[in-house]
N, C-alpha and C positions, 0 to 999 in steps of 0.2 A: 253621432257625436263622439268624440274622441276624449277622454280623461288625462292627462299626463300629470303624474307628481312627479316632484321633483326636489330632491335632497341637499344640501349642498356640505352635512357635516360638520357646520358651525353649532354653536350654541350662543344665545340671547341673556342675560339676564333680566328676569323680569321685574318692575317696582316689586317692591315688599308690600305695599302700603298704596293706598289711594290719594290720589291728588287735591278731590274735593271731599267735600263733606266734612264731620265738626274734628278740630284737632284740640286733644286734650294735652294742656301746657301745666305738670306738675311739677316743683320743686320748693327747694326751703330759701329763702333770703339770710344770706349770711354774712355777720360784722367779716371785713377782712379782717382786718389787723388784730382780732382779739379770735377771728374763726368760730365764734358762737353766734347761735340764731338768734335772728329780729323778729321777735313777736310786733303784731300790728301795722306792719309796713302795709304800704297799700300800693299792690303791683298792679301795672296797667300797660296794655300791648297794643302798639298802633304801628300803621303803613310806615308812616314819617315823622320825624323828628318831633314838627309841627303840627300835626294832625292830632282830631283828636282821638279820644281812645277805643279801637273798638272791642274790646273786653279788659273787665278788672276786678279785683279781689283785694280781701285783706288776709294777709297774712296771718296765723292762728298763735298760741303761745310756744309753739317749736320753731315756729319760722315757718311754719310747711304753707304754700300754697295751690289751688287746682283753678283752672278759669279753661273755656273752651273759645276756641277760635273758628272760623265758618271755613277756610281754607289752606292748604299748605302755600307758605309765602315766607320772604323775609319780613319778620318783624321788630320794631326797638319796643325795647323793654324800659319798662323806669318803674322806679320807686319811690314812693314818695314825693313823687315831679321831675324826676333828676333821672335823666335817660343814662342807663347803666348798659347798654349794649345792643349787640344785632343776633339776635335769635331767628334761625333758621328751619323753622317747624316744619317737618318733610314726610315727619309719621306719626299715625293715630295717636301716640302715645308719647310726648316729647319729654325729654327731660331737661328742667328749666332751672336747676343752678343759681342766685344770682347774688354778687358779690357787691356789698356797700360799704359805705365809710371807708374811701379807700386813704382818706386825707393827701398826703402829697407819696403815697406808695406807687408804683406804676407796675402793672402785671396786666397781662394779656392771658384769657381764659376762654374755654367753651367746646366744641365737640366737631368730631370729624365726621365726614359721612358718605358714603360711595353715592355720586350723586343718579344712579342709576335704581339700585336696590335701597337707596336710605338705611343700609346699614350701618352699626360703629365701623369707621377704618381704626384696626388696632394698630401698633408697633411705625405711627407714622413718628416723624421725626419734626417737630416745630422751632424754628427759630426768628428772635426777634432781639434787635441791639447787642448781641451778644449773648443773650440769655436760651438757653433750649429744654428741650420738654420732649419726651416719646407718649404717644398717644396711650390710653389703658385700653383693656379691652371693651368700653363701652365707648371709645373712641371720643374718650373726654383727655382735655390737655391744661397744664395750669406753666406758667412761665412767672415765675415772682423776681424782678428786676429792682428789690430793693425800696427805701423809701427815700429817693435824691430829690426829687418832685417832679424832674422832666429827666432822660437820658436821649441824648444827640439832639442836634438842631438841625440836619440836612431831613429833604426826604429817605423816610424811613419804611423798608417795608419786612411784611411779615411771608416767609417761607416755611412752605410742608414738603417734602420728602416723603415715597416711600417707595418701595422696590415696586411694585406693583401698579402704581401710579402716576399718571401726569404730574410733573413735579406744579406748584402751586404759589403762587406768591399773590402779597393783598399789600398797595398802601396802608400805612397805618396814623399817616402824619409826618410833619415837620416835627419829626423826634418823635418821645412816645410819652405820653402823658398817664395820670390816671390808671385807674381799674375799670377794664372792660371787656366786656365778654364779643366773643368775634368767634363764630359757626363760620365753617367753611365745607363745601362739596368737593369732593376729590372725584377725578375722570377715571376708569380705568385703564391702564395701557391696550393697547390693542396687541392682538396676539398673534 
């Protein structure tokens, strides 16, 4: 019997993080437009819009909340009944953000993520309607578009940049409505 290895000089990146088993989704519920916490909101995380919820909580006196989830998946988030975004839970340990009472304000929010390692991508560059935002080092982005109630009426989409990355674009609508949160996975270039 003959053995052969064989090299080839590449390198892989490999997940950070497991794909199944329970994902813990923490973060605070926060008023936009005044930026302080909502105590008692009652957060609740499902497949679909329509579906119902399969994990929820209530919010504590800081706004803070924790709820675990059985799998990494895209999830909608709501508060108090009223779906407030697409949470993209990819690591054991998610940070879950989420922005209410947005009244007729419209901002687009939430975190980047190498969809390979589910790490923060930092220094990406986001743009929507005009408005942009550089990722922070936890690869969270905030775009505040003012309180008009809607801005454009064509389709509308949202773009990520970054030197290192598949550049990325998402519909976001027939214009841009609302406060919502919108997680997105970044490729990395090939080398």
């Amino acid at each position: 019997m003959v053995l052969m290895a064989v090299t080839c000089g590449c390198t892989r990146e490999l997940p950070a993080g497991p794909t199944r088993g329970s994902f813990s989704i923490s973060g605070r519920v926060i008023d936009f437009r005044t930026q302080t916490p909502l105590a008692g909101g009652r957060v609740e995380i499902s497949l679909d819009v329509a579906a119902a919820a399969l994990a929820g909580t209530t919010a504590d006196a800081s706004g803070a909340y924790v709820l675990t989830v059985p799998t990494s998946a895209m999830y909608y988030a709501s508060v108090n009944g009223t779906v407030v975004g697409e949470a993209r839970v990819n690591r054991p340990s998610y940070p879950g953000d989420l922005l209410v009472n947005g009244g007729n304000c419209v901002s687009r929010y939430g975190t980047l993520t190498d969809v390979r390692t589910t790490r923060p991508v930092a220094g990406a560059t986001v743009t929507v309607a005009g408005g942009t935002a550089t990722s922070d080092a936890n690869g969270w982005y905030l775009i505040d578009l003012g309180c008009p109630g809607s801005t454009g009426f064509n389709t509308t989409l949202l773009y990520v940049t970054h030197p290192s990355y598949v550049p990325n674009q998402r519909v976001v609508g027939r214009g841009v409505q609302g406060v919502w949160r919108l997680d997105l996975e970044l490729e990395r270039r090939q080398e």
